[in-house]
PDB file of N, CA, C and O in Angstrom:
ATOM      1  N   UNK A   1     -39.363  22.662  41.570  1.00  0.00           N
ATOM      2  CA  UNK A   1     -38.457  22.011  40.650  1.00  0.00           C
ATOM      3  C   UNK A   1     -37.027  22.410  40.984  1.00  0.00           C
ATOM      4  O   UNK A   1     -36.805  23.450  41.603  1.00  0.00           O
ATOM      5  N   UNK A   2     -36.154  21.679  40.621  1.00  0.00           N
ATOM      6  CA  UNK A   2     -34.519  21.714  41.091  1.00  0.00           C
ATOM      7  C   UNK A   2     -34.076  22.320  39.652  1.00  0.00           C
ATOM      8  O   UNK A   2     -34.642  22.164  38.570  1.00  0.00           O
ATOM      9  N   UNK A   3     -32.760  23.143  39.984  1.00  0.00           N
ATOM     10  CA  UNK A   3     -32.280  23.904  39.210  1.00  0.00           C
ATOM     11  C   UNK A   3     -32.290  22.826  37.738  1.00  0.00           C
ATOM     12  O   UNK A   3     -32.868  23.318  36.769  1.00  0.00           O
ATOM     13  N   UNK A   4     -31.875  21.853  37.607  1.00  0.00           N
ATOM     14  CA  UNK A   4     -31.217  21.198  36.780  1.00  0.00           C
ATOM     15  C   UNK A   4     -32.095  20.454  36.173  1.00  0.00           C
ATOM     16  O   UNK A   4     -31.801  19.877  35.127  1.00  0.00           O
ATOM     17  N   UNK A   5     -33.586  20.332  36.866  1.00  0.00           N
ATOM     18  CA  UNK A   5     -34.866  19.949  35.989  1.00  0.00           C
ATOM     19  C   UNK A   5     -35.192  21.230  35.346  1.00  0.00           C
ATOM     20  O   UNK A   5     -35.777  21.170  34.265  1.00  0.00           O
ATOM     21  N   UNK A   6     -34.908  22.366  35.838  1.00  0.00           N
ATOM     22  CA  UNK A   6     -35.395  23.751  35.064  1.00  0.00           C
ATOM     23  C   UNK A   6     -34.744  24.209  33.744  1.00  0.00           C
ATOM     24  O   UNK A   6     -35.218  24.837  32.797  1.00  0.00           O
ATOM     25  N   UNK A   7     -33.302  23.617  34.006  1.00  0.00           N
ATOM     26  CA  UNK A   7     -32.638  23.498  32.537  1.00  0.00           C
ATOM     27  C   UNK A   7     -32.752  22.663  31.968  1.00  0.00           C
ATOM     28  O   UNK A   7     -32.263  22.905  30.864  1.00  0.00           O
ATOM     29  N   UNK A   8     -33.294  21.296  32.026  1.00  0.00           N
ATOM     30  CA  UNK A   8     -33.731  20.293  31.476  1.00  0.00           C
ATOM     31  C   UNK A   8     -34.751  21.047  30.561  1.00  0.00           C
ATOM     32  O   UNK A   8     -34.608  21.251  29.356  1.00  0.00           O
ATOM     33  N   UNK A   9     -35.983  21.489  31.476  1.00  0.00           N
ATOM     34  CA  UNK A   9     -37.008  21.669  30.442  1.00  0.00           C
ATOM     35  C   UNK A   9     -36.673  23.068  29.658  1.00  0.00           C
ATOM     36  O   UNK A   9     -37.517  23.353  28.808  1.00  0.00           O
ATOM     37  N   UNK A  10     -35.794  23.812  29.772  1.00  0.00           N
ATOM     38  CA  UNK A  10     -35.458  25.046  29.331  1.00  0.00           C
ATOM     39  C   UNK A  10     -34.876  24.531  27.935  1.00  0.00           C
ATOM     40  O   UNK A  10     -35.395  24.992  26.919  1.00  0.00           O
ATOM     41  N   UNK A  11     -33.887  23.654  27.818  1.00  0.00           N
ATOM     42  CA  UNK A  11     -33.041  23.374  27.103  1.00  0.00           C
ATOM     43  C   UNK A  11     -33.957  22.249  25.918  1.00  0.00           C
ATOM     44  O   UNK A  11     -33.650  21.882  24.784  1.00  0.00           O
ATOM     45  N   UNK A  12     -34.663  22.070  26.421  1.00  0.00           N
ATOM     46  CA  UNK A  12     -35.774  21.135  25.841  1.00  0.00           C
ATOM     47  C   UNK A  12     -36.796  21.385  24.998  1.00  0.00           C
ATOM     48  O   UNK A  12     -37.210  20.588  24.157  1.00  0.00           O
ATOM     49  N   UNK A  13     -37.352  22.819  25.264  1.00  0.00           N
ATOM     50  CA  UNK A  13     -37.963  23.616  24.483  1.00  0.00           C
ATOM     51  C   UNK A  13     -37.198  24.277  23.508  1.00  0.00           C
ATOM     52  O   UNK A  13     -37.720  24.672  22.466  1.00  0.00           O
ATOM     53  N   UNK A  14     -35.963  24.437  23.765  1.00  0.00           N
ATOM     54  CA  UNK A  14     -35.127  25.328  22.390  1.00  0.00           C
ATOM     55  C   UNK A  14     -35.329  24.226  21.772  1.00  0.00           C
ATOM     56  O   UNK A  14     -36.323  24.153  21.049  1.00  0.00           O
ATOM     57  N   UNK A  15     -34.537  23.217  21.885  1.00  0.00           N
ATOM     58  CA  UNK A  15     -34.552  22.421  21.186  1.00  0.00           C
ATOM     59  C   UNK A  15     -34.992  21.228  19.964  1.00  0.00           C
ATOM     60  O   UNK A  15     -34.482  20.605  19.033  1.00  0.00           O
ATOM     61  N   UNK A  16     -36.781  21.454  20.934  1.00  0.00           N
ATOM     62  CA  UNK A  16     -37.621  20.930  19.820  1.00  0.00           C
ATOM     63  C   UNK A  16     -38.360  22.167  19.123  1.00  0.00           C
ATOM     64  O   UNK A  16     -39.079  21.984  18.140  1.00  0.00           O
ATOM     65  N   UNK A  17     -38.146  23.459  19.689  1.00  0.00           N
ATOM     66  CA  UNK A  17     -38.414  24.157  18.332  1.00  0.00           C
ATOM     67  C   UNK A  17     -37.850  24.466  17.530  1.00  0.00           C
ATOM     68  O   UNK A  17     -38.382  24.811  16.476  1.00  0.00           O
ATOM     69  N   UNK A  18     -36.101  24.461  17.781  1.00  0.00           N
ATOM     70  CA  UNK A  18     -35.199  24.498  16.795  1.00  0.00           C
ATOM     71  C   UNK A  18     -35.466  23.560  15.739  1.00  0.00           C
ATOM     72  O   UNK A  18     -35.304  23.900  14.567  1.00  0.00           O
ATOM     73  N   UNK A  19     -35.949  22.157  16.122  1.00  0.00           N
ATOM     74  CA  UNK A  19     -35.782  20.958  15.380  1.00  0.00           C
ATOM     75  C   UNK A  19     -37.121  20.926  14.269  1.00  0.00           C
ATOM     76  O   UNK A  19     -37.104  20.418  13.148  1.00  0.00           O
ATOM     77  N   UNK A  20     -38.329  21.659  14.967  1.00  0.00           N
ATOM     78  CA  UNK A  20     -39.742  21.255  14.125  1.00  0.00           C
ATOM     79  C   UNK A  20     -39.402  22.954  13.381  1.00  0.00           C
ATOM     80  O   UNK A  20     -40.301  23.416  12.678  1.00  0.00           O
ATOM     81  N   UNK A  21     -38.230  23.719  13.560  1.00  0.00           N
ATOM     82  CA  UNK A  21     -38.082  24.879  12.373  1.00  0.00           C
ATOM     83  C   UNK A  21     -38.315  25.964  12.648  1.00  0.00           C
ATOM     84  O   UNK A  21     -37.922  26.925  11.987  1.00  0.00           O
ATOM     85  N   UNK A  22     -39.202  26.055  13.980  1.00  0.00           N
ATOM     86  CA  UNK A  22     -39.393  27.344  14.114  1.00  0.00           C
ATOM     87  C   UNK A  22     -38.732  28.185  14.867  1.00  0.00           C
ATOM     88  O   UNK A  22     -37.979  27.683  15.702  1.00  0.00           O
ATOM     89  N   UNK A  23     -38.848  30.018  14.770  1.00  0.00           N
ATOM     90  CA  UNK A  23     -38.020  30.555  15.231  1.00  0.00           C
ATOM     91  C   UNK A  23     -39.315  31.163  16.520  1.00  0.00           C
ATOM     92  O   UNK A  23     -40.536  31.031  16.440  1.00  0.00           O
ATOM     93  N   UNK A  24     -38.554  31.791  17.576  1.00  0.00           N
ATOM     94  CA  UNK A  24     -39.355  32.032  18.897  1.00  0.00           C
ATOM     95  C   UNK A  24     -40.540  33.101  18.358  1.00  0.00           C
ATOM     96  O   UNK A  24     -41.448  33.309  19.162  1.00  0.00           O
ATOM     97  N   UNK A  25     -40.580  33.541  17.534  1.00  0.00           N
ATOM     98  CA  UNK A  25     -42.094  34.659  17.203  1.00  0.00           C
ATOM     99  C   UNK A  25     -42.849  33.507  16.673  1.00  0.00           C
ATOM    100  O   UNK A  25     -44.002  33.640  17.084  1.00  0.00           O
ATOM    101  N   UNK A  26     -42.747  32.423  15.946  1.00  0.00           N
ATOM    102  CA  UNK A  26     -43.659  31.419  15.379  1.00  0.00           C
ATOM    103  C   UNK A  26     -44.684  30.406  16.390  1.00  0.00           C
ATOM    104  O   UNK A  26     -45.862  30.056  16.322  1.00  0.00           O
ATOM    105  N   UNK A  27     -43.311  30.097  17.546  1.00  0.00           N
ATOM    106  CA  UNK A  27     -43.634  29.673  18.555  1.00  0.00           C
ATOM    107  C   UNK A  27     -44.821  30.000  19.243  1.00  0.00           C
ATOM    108  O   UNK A  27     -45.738  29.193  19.393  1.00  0.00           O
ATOM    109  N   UNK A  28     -44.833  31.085  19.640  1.00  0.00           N
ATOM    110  CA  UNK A  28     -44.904  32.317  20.470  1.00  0.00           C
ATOM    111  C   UNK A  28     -46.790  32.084  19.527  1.00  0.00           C
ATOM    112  O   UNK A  28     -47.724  31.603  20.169  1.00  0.00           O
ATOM    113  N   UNK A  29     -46.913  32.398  18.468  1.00  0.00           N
ATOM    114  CA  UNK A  29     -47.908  32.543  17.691  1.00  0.00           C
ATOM    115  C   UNK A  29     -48.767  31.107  17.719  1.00  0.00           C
ATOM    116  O   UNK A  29     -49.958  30.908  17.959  1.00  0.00           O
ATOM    117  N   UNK A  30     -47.693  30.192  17.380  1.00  0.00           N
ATOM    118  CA  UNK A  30     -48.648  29.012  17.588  1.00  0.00           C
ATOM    119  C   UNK A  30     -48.947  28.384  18.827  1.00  0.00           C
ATOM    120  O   UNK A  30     -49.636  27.367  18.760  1.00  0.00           O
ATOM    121  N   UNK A  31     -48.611  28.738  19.833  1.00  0.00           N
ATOM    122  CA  UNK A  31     -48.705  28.608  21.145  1.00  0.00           C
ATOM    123  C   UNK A  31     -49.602  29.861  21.699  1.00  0.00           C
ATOM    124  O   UNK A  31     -50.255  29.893  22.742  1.00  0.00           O
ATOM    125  N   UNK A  32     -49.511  30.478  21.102  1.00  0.00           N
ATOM    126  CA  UNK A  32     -50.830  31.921  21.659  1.00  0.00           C
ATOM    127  C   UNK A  32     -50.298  32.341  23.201  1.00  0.00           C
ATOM    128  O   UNK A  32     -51.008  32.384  24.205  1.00  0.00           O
ATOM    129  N   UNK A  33     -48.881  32.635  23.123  1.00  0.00           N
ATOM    130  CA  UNK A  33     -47.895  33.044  24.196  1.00  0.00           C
ATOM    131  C   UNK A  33     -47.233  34.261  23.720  1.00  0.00           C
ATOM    132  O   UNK A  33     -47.269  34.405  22.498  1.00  0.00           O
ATOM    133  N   UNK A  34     -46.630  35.184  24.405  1.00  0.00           N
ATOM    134  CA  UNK A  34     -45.369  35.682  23.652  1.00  0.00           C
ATOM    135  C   UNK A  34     -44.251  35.484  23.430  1.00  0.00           C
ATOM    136  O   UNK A  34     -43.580  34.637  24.020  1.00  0.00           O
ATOM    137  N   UNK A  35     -43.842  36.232  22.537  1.00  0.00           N
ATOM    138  CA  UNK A  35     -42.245  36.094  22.353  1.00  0.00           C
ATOM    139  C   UNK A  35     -41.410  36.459  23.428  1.00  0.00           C
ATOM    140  O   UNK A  35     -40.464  35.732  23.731  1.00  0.00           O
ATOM    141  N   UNK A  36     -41.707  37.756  24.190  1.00  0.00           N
ATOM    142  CA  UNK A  36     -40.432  37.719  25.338  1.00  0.00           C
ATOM    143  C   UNK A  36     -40.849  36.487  26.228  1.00  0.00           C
ATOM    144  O   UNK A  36     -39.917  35.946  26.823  1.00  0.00           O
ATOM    145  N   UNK A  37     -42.183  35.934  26.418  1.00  0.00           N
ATOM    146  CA  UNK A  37     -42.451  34.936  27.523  1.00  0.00           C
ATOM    147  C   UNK A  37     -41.427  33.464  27.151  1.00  0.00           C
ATOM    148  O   UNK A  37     -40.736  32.966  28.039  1.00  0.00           O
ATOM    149  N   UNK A  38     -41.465  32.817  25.549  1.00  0.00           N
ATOM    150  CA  UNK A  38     -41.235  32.265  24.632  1.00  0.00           C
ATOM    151  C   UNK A  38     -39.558  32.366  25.640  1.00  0.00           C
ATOM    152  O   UNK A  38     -39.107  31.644  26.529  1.00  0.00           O
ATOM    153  N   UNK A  39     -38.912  33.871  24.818  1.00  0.00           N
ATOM    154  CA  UNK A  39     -37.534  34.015  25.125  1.00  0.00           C
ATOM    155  C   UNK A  39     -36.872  33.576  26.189  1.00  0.00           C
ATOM    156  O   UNK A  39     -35.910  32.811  26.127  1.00  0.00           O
ATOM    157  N   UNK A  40     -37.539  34.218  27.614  1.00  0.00           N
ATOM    158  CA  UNK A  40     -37.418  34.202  28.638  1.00  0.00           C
ATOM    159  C   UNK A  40     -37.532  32.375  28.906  1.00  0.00           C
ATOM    160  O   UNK A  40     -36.489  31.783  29.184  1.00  0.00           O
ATOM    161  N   UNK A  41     -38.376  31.873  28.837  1.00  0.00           N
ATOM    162  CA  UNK A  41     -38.763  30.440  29.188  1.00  0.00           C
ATOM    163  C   UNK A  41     -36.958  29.748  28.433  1.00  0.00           C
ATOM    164  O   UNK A  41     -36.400  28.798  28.982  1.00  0.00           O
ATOM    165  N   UNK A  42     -36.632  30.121  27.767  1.00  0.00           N
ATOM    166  CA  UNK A  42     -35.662  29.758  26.139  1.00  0.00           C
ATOM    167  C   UNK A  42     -34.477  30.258  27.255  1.00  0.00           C
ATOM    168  O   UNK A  42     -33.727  29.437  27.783  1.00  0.00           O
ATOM    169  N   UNK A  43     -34.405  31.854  27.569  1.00  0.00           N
ATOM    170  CA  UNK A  43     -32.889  32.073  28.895  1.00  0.00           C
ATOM    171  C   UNK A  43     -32.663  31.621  30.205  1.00  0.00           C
ATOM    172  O   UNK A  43     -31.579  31.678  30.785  1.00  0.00           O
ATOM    173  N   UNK A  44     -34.423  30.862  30.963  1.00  0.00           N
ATOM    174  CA  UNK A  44     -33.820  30.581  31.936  1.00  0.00           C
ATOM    175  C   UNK A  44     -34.302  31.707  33.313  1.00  0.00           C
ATOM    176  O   UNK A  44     -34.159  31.705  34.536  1.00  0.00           O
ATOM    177  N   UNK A  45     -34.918  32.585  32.313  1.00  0.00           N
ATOM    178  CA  UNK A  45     -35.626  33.682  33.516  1.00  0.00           C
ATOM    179  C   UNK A  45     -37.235  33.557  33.612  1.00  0.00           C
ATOM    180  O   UNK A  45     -37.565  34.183  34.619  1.00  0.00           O
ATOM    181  N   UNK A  46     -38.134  33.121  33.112  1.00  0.00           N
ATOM    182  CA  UNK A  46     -39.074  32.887  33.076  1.00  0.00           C
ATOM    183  C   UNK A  46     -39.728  31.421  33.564  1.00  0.00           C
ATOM    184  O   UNK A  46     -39.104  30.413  33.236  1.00  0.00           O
ATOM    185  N   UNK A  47     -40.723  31.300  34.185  1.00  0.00           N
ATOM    186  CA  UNK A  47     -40.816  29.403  34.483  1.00  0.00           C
ATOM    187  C   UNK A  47     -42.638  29.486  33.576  1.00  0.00           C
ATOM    188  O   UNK A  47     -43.676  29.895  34.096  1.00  0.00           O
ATOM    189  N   UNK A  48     -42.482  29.024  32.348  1.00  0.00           N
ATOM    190  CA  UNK A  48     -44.549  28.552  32.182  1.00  0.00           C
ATOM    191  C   UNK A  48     -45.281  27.958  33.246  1.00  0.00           C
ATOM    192  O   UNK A  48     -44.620  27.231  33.988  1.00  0.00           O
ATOM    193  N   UNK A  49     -46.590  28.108  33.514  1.00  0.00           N
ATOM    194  CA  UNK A  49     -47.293  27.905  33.810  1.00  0.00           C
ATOM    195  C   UNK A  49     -47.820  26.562  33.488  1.00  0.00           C
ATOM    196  O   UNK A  49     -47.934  26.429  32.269  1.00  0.00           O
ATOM    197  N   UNK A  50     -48.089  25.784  33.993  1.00  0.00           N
ATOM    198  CA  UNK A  50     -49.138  24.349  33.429  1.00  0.00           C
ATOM    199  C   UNK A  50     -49.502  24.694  32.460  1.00  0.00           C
ATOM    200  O   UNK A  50     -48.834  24.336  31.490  1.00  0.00           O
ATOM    201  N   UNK A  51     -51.097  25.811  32.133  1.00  0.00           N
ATOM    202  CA  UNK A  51     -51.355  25.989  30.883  1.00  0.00           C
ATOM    203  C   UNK A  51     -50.168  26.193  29.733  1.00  0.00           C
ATOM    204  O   UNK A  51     -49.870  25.395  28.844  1.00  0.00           O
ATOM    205  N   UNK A  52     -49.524  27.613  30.033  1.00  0.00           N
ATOM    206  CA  UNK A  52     -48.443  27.668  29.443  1.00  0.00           C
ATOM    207  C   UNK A  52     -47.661  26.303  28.439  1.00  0.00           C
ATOM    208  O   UNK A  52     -47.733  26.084  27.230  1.00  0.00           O
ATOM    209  N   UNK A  53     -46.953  25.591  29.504  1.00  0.00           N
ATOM    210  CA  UNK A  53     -46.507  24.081  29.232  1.00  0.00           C
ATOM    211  C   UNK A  53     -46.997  23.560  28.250  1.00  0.00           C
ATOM    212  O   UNK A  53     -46.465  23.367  27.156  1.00  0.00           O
ATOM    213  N   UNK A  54     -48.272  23.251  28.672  1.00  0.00           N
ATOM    214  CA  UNK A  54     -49.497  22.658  27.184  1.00  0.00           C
ATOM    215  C   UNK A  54     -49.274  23.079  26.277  1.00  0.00           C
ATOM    216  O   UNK A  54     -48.906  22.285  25.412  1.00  0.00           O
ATOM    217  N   UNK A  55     -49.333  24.221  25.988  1.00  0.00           N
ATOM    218  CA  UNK A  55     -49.348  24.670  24.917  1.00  0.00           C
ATOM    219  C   UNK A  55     -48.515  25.111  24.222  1.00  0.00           C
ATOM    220  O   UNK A  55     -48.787  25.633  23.141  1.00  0.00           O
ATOM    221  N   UNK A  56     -47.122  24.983  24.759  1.00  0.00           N
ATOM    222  CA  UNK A  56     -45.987  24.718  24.043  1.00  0.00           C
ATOM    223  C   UNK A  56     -45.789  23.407  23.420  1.00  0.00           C
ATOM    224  O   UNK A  56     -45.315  23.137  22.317  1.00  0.00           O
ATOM    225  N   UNK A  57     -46.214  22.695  24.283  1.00  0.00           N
ATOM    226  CA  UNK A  57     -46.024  20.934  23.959  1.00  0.00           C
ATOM    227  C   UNK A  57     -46.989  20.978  22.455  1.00  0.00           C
ATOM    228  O   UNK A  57     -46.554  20.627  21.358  1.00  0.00           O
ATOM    229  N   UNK A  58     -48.450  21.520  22.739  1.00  0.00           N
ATOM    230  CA  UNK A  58     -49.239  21.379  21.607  1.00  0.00           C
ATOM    231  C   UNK A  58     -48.345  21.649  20.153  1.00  0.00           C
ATOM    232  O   UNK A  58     -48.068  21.029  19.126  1.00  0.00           O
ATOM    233  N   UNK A  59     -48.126  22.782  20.673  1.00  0.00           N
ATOM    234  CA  UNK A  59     -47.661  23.690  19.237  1.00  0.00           C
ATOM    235  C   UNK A  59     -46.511  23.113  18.593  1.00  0.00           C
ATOM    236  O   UNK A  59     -46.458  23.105  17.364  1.00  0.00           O
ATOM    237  N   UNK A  60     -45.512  22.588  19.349  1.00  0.00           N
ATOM    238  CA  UNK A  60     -44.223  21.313  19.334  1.00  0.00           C
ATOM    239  C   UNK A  60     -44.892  20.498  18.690  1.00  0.00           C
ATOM    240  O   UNK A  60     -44.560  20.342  17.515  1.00  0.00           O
ATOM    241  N   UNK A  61     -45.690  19.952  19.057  1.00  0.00           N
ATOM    242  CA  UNK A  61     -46.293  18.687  18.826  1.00  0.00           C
ATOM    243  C   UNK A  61     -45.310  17.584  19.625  1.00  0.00           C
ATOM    244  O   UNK A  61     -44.807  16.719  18.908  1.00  0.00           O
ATOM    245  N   UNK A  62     -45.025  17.558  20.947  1.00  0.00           N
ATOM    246  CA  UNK A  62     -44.358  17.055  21.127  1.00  0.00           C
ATOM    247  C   UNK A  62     -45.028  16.166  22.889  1.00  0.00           C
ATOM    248  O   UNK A  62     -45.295  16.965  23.786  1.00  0.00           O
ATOM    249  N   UNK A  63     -45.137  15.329  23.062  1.00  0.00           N
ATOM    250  CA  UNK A  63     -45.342  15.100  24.583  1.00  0.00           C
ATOM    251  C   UNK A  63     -44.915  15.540  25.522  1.00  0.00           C
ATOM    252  O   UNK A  63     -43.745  15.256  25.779  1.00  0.00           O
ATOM    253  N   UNK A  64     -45.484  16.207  26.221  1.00  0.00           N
ATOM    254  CA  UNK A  64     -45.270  16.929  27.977  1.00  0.00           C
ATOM    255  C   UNK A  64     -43.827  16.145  28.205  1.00  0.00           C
ATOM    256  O   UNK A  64     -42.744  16.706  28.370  1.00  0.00           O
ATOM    257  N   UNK A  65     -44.051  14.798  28.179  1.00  0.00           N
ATOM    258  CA  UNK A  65     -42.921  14.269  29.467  1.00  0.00           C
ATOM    259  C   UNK A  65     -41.373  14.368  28.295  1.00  0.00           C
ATOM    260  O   UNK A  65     -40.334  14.785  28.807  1.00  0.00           O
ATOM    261  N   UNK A  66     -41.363  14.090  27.255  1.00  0.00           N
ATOM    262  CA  UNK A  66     -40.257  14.497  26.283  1.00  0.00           C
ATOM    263  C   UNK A  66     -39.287  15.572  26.942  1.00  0.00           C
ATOM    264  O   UNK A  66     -38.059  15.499  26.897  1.00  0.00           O
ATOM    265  N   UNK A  67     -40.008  16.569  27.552  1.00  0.00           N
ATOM    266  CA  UNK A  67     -39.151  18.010  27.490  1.00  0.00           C
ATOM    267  C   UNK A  67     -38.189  17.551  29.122  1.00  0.00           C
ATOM    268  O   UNK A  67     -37.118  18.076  29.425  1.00  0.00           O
ATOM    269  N   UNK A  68     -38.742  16.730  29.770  1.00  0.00           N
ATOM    270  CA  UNK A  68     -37.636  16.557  30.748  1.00  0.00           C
ATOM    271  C   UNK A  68     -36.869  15.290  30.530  1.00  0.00           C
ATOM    272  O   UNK A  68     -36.008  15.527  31.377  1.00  0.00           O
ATOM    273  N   UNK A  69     -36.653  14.568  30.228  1.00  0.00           N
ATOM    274  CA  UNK A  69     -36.077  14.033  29.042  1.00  0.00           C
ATOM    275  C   UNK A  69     -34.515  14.180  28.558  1.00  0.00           C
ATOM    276  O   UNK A  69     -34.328  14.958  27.622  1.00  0.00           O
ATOM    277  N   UNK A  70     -33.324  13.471  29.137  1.00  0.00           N
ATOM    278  CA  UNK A  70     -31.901  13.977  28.520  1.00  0.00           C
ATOM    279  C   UNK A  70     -31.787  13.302  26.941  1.00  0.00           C
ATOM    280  O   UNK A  70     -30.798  13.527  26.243  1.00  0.00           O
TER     281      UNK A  70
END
């Protein structure tokens, strides 16, 4: 992935969890991830995994392709 799809989806995940309310430990919980993983994915130092991905999207409730998405 190119830098600027990585902030795409970086910026994409704050965003729809900012929006559905939750804060990164909720996330983190309903996604069955952690919080520094959560964080990290959120600063830009971390990249999820496929599984990972899923199950952010799940917990979002949001569609996979949404998060790359301007």
């Amino acid at each position: 992935m190119t830098n600027s799809v990585l902030k795409l989806l970086q910026r994409n995940i704050k965003k729809y969890r900012i929006e559905k309310g939750l804060t990164q430990v909720e996330l983190a919980v309903e996604s069955d991830l952690s919080v520094d993983f959560i964080s990290g994915i959120e600063r830009g130092v971390r990249l999820p995994s496929m599984e990972a991905f899923v199950k952010i999207a799940k917990a979002l409730g949001v569609e996979p392709c949404k998060f790359f998405m301007k």
